[in-house]
C-alpha positions as a printed Julia matrix, in Angstrom:
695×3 Matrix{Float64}:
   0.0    0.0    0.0
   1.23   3.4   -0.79
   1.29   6.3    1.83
   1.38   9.38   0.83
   4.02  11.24   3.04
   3.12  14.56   2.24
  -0.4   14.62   3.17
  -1.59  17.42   5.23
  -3.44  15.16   7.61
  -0.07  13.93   9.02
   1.4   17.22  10.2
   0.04  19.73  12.73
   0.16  23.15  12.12
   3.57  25.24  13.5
   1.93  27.98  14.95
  -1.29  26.08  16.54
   2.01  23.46  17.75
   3.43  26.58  19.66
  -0.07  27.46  21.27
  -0.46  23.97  22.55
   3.34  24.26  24.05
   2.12  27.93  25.61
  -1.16  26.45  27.31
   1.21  24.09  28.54
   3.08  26.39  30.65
  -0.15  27.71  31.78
  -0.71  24.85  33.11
   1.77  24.75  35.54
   0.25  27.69  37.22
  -2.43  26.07  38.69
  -0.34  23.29  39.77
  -0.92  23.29  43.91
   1.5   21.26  44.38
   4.0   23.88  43.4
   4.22  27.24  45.92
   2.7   29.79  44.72
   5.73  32.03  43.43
   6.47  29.41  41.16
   3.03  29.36  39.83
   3.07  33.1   39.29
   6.43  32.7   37.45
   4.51  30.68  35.13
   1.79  33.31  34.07
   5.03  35.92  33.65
   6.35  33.01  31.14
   3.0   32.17  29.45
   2.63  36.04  29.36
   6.44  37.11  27.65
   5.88  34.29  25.56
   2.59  35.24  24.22
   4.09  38.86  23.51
   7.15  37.4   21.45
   4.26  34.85  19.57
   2.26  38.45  18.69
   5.64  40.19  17.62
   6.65  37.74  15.39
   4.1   35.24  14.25
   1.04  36.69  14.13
   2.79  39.58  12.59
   3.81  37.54   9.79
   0.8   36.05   9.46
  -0.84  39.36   8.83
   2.05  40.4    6.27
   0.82  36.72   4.32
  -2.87  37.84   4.61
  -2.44  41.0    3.3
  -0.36  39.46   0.73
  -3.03  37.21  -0.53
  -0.75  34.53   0.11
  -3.04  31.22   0.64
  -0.91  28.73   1.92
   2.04  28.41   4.07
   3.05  25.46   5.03
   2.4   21.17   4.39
  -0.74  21.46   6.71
  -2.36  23.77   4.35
  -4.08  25.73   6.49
  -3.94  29.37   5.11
  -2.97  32.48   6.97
  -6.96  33.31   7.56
  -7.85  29.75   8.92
  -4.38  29.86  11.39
  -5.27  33.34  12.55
  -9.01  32.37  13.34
  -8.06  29.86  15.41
  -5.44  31.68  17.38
  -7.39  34.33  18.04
 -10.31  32.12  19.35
  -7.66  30.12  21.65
  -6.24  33.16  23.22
  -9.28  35.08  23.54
 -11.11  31.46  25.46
  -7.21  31.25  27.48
  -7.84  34.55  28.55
 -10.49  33.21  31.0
  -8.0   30.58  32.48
  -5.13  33.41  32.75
  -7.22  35.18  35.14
  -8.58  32.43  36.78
  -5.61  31.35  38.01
  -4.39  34.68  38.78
  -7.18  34.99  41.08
  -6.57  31.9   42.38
  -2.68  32.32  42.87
  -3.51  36.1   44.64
  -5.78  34.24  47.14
  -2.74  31.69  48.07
  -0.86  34.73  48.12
  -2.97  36.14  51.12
  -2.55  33.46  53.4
   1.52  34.7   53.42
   0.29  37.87  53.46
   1.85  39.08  49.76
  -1.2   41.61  48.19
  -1.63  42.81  44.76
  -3.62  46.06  45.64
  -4.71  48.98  43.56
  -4.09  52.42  45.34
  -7.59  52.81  46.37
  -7.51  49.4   48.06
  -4.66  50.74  50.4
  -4.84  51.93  54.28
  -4.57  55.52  54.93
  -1.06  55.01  55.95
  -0.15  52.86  52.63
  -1.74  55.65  50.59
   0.63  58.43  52.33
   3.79  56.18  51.53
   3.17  55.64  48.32
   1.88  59.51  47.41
   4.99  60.76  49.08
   6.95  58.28  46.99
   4.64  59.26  43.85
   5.48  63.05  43.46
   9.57  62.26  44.38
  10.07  59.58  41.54
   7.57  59.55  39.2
   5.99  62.77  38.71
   8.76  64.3   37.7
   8.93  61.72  35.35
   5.71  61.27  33.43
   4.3   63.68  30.89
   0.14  64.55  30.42
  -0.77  63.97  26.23
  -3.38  65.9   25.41
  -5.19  64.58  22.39
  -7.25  67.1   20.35
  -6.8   68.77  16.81
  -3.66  70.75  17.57
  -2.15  67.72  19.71
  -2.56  64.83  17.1
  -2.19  60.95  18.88
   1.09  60.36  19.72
   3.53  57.8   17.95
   3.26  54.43  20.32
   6.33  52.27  20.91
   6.39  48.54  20.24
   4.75  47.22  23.9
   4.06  50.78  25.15
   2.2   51.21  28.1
  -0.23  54.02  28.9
  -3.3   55.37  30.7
  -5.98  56.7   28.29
  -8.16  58.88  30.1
 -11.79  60.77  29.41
 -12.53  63.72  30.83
 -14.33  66.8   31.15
 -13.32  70.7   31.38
 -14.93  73.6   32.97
 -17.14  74.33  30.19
 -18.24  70.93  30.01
 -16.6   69.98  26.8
 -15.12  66.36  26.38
 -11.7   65.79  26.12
  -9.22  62.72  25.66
  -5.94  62.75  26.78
  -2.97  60.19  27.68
  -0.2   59.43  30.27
   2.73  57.44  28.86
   4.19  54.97  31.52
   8.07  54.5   30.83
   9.47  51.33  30.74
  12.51  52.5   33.16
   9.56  53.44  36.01
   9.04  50.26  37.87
   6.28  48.45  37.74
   4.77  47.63  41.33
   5.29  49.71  44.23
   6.04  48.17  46.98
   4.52  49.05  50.56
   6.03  45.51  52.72
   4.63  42.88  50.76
   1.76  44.95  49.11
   2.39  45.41  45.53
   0.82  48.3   43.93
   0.55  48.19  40.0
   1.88  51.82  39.27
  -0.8   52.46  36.27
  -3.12  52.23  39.64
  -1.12  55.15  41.2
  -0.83  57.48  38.15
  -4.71  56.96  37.62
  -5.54  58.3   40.95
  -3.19  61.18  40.4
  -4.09  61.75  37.28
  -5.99  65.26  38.04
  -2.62  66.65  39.36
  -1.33  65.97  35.62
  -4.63  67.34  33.79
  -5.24  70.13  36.32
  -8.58  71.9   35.91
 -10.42  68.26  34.28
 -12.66  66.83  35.66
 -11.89  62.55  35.16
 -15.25  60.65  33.86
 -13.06  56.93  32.83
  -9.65  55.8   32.45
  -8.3   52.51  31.06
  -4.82  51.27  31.18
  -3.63  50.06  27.53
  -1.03  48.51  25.75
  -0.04  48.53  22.53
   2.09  45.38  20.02
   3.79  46.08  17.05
   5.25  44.0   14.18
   8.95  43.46  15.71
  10.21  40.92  12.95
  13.72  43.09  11.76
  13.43  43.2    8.16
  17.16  43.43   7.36
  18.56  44.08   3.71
  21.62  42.84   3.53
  22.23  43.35  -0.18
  21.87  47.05   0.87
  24.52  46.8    3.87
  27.97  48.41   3.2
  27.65  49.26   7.01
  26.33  46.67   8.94
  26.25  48.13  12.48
  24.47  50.95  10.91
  22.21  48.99   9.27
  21.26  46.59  12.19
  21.0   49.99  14.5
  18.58  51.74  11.94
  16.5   48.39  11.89
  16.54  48.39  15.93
  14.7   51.9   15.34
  12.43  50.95  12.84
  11.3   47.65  14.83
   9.03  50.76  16.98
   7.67  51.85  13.66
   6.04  48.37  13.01
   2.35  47.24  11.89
   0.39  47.73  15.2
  -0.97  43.92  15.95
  -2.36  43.92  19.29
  -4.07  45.93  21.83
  -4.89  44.88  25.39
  -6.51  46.98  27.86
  -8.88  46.62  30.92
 -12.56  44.96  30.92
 -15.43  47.29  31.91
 -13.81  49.95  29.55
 -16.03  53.01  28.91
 -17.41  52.59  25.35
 -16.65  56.26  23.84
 -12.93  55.9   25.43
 -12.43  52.7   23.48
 -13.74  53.86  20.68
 -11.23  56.99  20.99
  -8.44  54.29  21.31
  -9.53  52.28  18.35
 -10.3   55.34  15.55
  -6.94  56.14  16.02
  -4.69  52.68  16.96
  -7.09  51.05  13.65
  -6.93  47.42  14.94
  -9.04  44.42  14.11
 -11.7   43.76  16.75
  -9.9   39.91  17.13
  -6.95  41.71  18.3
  -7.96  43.87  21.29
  -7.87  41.94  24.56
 -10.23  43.12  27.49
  -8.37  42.09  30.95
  -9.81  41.72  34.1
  -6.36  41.66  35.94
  -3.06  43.39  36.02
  -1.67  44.48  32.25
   1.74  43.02  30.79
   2.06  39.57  32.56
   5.75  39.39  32.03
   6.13  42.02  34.66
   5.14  39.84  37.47
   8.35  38.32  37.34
   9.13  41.88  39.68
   7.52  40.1   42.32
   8.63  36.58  41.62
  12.52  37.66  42.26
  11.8   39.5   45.45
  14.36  38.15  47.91
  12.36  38.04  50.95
   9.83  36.08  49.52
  11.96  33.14  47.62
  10.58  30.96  50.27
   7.42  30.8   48.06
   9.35  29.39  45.23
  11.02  26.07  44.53
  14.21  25.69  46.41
  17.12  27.26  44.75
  19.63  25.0   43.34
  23.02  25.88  43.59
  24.98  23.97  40.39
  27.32  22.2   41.78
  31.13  21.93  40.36
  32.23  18.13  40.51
  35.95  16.73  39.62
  37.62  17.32  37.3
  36.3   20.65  37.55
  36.84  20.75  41.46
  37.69  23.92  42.85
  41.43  25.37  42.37
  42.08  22.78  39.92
  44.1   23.84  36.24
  41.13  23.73  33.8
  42.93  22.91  31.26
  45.2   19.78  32.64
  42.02  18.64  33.56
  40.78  18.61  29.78
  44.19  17.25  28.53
  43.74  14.38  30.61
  40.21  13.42  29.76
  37.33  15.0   27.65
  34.67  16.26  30.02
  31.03  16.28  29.55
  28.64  18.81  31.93
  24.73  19.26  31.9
  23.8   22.15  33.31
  22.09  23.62  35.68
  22.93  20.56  37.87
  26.63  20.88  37.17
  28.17  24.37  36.77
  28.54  26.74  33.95
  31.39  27.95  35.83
  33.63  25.9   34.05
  32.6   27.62  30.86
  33.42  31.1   32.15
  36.68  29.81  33.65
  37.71  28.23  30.69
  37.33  32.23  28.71
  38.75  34.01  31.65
  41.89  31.88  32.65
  43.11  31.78  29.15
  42.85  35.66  29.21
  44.48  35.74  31.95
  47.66  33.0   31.11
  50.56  34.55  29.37
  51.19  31.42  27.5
  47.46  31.77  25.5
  48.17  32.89  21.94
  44.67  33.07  20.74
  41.31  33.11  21.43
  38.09  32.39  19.32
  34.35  31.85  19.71
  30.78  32.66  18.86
  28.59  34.63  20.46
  24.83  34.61  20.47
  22.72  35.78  23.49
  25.82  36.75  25.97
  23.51  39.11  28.91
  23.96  42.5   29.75
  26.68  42.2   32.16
  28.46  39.58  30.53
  31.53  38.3   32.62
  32.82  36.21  29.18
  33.3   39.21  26.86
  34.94  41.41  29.53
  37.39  38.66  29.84
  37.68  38.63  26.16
  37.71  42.37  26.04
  40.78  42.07  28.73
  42.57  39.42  26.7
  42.56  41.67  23.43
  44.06  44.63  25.3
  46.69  42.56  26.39
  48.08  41.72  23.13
  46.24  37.88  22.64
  44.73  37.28  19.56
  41.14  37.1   19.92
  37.92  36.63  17.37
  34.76  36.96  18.12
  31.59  36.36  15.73
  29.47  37.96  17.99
  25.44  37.42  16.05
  23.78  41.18  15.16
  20.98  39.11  14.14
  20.21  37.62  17.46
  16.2   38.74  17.97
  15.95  40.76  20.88
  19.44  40.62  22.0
  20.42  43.27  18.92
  21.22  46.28  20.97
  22.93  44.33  23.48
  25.11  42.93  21.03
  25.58  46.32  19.28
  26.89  47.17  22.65
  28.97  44.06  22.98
  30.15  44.43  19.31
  31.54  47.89  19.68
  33.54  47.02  22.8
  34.88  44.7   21.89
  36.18  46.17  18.67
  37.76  48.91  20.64
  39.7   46.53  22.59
  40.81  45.56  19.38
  39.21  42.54  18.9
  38.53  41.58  15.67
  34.58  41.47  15.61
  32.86  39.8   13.01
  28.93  40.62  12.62
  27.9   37.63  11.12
  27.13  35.96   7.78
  25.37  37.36   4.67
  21.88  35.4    4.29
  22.45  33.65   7.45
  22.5   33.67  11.28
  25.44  31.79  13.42
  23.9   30.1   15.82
  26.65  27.69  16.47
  28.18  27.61  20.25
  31.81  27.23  19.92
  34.92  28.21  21.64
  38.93  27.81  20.94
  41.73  28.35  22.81
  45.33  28.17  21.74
  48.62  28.0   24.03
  51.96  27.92  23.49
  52.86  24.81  25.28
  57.0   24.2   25.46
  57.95  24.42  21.78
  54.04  23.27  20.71
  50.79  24.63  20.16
  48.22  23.21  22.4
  44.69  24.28  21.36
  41.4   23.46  23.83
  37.99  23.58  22.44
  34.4   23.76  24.11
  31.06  22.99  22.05
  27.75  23.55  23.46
  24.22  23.24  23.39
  23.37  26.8   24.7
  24.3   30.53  25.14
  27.45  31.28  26.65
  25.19  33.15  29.07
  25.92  32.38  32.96
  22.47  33.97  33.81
  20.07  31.6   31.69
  22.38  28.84  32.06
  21.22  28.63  35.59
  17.41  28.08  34.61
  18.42  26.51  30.96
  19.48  22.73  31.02
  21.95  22.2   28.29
  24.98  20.29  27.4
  28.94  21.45  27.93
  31.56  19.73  26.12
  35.12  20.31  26.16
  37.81  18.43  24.64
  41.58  18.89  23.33
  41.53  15.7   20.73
  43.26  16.73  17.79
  40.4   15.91  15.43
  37.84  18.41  16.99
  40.75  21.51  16.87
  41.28  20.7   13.16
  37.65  20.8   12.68
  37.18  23.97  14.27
  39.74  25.88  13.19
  38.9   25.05   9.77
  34.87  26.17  10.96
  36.64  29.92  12.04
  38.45  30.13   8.82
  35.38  29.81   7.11
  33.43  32.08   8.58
  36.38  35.07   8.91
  37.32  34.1    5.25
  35.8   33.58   2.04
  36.51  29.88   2.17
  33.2   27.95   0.72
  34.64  24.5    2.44
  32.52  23.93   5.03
  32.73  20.26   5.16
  34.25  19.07   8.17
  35.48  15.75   9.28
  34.47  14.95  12.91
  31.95  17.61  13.13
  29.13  18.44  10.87
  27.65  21.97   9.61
  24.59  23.36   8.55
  23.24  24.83   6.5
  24.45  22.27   4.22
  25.36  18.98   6.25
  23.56  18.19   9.16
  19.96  17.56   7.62
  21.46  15.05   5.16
  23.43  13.09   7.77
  20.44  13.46  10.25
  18.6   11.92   7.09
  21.12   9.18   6.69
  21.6    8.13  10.59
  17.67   8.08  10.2
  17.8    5.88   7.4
  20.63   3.44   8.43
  18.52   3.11  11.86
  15.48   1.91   9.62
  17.75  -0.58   7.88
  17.59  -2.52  11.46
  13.91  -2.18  11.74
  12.08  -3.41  14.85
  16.29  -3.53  16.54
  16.47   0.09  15.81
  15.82   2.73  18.01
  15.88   6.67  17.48
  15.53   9.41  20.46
  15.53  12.57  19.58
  15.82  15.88  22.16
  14.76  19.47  20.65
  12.94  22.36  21.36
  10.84  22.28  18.16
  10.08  19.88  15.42
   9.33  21.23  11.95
  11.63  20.13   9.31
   9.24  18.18   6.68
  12.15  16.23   5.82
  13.28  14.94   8.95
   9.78  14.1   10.18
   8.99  11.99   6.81
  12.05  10.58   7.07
  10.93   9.2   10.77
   7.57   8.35   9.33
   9.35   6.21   6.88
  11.71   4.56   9.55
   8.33   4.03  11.53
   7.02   2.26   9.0
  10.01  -0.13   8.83
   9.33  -1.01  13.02
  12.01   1.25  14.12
  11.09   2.34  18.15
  11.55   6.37  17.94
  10.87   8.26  21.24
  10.91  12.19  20.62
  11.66  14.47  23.29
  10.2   17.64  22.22
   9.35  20.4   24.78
   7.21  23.34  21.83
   6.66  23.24  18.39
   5.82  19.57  17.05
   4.29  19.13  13.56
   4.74  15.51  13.23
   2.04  13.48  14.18
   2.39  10.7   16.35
  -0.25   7.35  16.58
  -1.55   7.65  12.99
  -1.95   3.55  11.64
   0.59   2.31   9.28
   2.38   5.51   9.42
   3.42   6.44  13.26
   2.32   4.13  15.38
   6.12   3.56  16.74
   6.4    7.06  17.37
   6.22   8.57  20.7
   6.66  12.52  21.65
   6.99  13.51  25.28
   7.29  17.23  26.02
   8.69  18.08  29.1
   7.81  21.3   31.32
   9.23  21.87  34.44
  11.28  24.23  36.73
  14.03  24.24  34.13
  13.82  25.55  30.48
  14.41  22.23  28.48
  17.23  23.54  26.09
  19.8   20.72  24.37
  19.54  18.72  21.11
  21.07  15.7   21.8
  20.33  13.09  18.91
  20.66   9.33  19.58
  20.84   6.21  17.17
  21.12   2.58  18.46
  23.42   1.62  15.58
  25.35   5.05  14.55
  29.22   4.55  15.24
  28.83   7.23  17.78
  25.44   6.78  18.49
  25.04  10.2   20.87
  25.46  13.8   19.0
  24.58  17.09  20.56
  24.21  20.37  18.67
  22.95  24.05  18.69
  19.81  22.72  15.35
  16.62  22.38  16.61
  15.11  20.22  13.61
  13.62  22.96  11.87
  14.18  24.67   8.25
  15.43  27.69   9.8
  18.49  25.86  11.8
  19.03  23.19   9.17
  19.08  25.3    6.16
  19.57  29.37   7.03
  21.42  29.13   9.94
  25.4   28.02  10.71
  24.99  25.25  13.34
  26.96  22.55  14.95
  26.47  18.52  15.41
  28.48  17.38  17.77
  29.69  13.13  17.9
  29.77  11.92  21.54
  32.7    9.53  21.07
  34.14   8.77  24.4
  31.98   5.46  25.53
  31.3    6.78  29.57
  30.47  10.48  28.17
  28.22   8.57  25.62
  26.93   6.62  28.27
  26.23   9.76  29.98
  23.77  11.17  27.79
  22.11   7.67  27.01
  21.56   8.07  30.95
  19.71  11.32  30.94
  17.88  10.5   27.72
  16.45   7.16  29.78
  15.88   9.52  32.72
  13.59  12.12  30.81
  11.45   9.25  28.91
  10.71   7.94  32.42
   9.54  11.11  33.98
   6.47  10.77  35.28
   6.04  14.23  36.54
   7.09  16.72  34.13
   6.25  15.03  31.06
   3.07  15.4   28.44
   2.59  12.73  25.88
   0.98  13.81  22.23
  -1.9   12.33  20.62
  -2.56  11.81  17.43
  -5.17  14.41  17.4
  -3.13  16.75  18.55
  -3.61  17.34  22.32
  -1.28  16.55  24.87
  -2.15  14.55  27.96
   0.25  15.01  30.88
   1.51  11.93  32.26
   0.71  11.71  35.77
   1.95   9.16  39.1
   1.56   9.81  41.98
   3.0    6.98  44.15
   6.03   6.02  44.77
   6.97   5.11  41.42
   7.18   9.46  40.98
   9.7   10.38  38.52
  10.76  14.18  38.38
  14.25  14.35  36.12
  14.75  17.76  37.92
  14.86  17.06  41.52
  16.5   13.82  41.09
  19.45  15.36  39.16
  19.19  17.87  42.03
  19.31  15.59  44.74
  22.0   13.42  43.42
  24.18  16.19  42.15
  24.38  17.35  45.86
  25.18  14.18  47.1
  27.99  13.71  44.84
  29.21  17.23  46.02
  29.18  16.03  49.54
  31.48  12.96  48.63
  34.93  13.93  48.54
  36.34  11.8   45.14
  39.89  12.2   43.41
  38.15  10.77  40.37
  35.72  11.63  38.81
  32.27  10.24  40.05
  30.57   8.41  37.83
  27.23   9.25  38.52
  25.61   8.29  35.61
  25.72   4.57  36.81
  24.9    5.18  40.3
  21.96   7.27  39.39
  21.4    3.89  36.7
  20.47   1.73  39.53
  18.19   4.11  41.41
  16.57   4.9   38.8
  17.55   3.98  34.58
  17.57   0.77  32.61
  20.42   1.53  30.43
């Protein structure tokens, strides 16, 4: 019988994928079994997330609509159909967003942490915060009077605002707004009463307007189109290029507006006339605007004792304390999964080198790096004193832009030498080289990873660290930085593998040889998204032949799993828990190497317009290592949601004392091995084996 691969009715649409991934973080924040903190943190990461989805999908979606564009994708479903249906799941979310809200507030209470408006305050709360009011913020804040001498103001991509009604002396309506900066917090904070400040400007508002009389007010906020639209053709300055698209990125297509419910009907239809947005697209709230803000209360320090323990990563041998780094990687290659063990070691291994007179060069890439970014100052230290460093440090990076402008020029005035990225493509490879003079020798030292060389997110982020100094990995990387500093079009490597030309068809091929074993073979696959309609009818096809595939796949998955004759040996788990699920690890029963990790998430845009890197796990124990923590996440019991074939997920669920949570038990036994004093280095993955893992 012939099965036609590229039917529609075997893939799941991308963007109604990504919703289903989004509800699932809502869902953890009505968890009760987590403390309430953490279930707030959840609505600030449904909430960011859902700003991010407006900026850059459903802005693109609107850009095909208007197009007349009528199909995007093997699904089929055209840009009308896909935003229909988001705008009916958000809008019916909406009700589940402030449910639990409401619910989370009253846990709140019983610890005695408030969300209060100003009116809601004591006497004595009121005072505090007024005296606090006129010394920092109305100084601040301007009045925006809107008539036909004061036209509506220009409205930055996620402004927020007060729109007010009111009334002057000779009874003549007026409209008029407050703008609320982004640098002005967002709560005031009276103990562990949190005052949302639109609350505070709104009752103060007649000290701005003086001489109107208020009749409404609404709080708003505004999204824009925030895709950069980059010519590169165009670019014989490419800094100035990236920093004019950072300012047009606030001129975008407005998309969204959200604002309170109960709003006065002639002061929304003053917002609409002149902010002309689709009815779908404006968002009545009946709690606090901007979600994402929340995480201001989440991070309060006297109240992490209603979050989830904090983990402290833990450095293990051979990265011990006070031990040389790098004799440590000349003696053995050395394989870390963060959070549970340290990023430190990554930071070390930049700033020692800097440091060590005997360090010739230096080069790496650089993606999402944080503001305060303890890896390029050491690079920036290491260039002023004379070592040879490179740095492709990613313009393109959304959202990080400007800090990487900033990065970018700093480092160029150490005299770096800075390169900006790639024409027609984004590096999104995680590499690092270090080369010493060693006696009469060159010694080079090389990490590959899985994630940012960010110490901040690598502390919520679980991702792979691998560092090695085998010959055949320098060769292969110092052949990757000649091609991208050069003009060299040989991109073929011999241990590792490249995109945008190689990794899809070796992913292809391990696929295929693993289908060649049938019901003996077995695939697992880690990402954060599955898209790639190559890849996925490539598994179909190795499905077909019996082979066992798990898929570990914590948002976008358009592959669907359970259809007869087609995927009915496919599994997909997603996994959502207290840490960001971030590697690609790739495993094949009968590869030579059988464990790879890499930067690609399986999706067009990593396998065929970005530069990425797939890593071979050849050392047998390290190998053994991720085999280990593969096992560990297909077991969990706790964290995990299993796909249907119809496209829901059902979250796997046990209660007894069978519970298996991948997070605290890499917790729990990563402090125990930090208790243990060991010369060597403990080989936890088999200990943690027979607690838990069938290898």
């Amino acid at each position: 019988m012939s099965i036609d691969l590229t039917s529609p009715d075997l893939y799941f649409n991308r963007e109604l994928s990504w919703l289903k991934f989004n509800s699932r973080v809502l869902a953890q924040a009505k968890r009760k079994s987590l403390p309430p903190l953490e279930r707030l943190k959840f609505l600030a990461i449904y909430g960011t997330n859902l700003d991010e989805f407006y900026m850059i999908r459903v802005a693109g979606l609107k850009r095909l609509f208007k197009a007349r564009v009528q199909e995007t994708a093997i699904d089929k479903l055209s840009p009308t159909q896909q935003l229909k249906t988001i705008h009916k799941t958000i809008h019916k979310e909406q009700k589940i967003v402030e449910s639990n809200f409401e619910t989370i507030m009253s846990d709140l209470k019983e610890h005695k942490v408030f969300i209060k408006s100003f009116e809601e305050l004591s006497t004595t709360e009121q005072e505090v915060i007024s005296d606090e009011f006129f010394d920092q913020i109305y100084p601040v804040i301007m009045p925006i009077a809107i008539d036909a001498k004061h036209p509506f103001p220009h409205l930055n991509n996620l402004s927020f605002a007060l729109a007010l009604k009111m009334e002057d002396k000779e009874g003549n309506i007026k409209h008029g707004l407050i703008r609320i900066p982004r640098i002005l917090p967002r709560f005031f904070k009276v103990n562990h009463t949190f005052v949302p400040l639109e609350s505070v400007v709104d009752h103060f508002s007649g000290e701005l307007f003086g001489g109107m009389k208020k009749l409404a007010s609404t709080p708003f906020r505004v999204t824009r189109n925030a895709d950069l639209e980059i010519e590169e053709e165009e670019a014989d300055d490419f800094l100035e290029i990236m920093e004019e698209g950072l300012r047009s990125r606030n001129r975008g297509m407005l998309i969204r507006l959200e604002l309170m419910e109960g709003v006065d009907e002639d002061l929304l239809r003053f917002l609409t006339t002149h902010l002309e947005l689709d009815k779908l697209d404006i968002y009545h709230y009946d709690i606090p605007l901007n979600l994402g803000t929340l995480w201001d209360i989440v991070t309060q320090p006297s109240l992490a004792h209603l979050t989830l323990p904090t983990y402290s990563p833990k450095n293990l041998p051979p990265f011990a304390e006070n031990k040389n780094l790098f004799k440590a990687i000349e003696k053995q290659d050395v394989l870390l999964y963060h959070p549970f063990e340290s990023f430190d070691p990554v930071v070390r291994f930049i700033q020692e080198a800097a440091k060590d007179p005997d360090t010739l060069s230096m080069r790496m890439t650089l993606y999402r790096v944080g503001k305060n970014s303890p890896i390029v100052k050491a690079l920036i230290k290491a260039s002023k004193a004379g070592k040879q460093v490179t740095v492709l440090l990613e313009l393109k990076a959304r959202f990080d832009e400007e800090n990487n402008l900033h990065w970018a020029k700093a480092l160029e005035e150490a005299g770096a030498h800075v390169i900006y990225g790639i024409k027609g493509l984004k590096v999104h490879a995680k590499v690092a080289q270090v080369t010493k003079r060693k006696e009469k020798k060159l010694q080079a030292y090389v990490h590959l990873g899985t994630g940012n060389y960010n110490p901040a997110t690598s502390r919520i982020y679980t991702d792979f660290s691998y560092f090695t100094c085998k010959p055949e990995f320098n060769r292969d990387v110092t052949k990757f930085f000649h091609f991208i500093t050069g003009f060299s079009d040989h991109s073929k490597l011999d241990t590792l593998t490249l995109s945008p030309e190689h990794i899809k068809p070796k992913l292809i091929a391990m696929i295929e040889h693993e289908s060649s074993y049938k019901e003996e073979g077995h695939i697992v696959l880690k990402a954060n998204s599955l898209v790639d309609a190559d890849i996925i009818q490539a598994l179909y096809k190795a499905s077909i032949a019996g082979v066992k595939i798990q898929l570990i796949i914590r948002g976008i998955c358009t592959l669907r799993p359970g259809v007869k004759n087609v995927s009915e040996n496919i599994s997909v788990y997603s996994i959502i828990g207290k840490y960001l699920e971030h590697p690609r690890v790739y495993f094949f029963k009968h590869d030579k190497n059988q464990c790879y990790i890499s930067s690609a998430d399986l999706m067009p845009r990593n396998l065929i317009r970005r530069i990425e890197i797939l890593t071979p796990i050849i050392e047998p124990k390290l190998a053994q290592k991720v085999r280990q923590l593969l096992a560990l996440q297909l077991q969990d019991n706790q964290l995990s949601w299993r796909l249907k074939s119809s496209g829901e997920y059902k979250q796997i669920k046990q209660n007894d004392s069978k519970a298996v949570n991948n997070h605290h038990i890499l917790e729990e036994y990563m402090n125990r091995m930090h208790d243990q004093t060991q010369k060597e280095t403990p080989d936890y993955v088999t200990k943690l084996a027979k607690k838990v893992l069938k290898d």
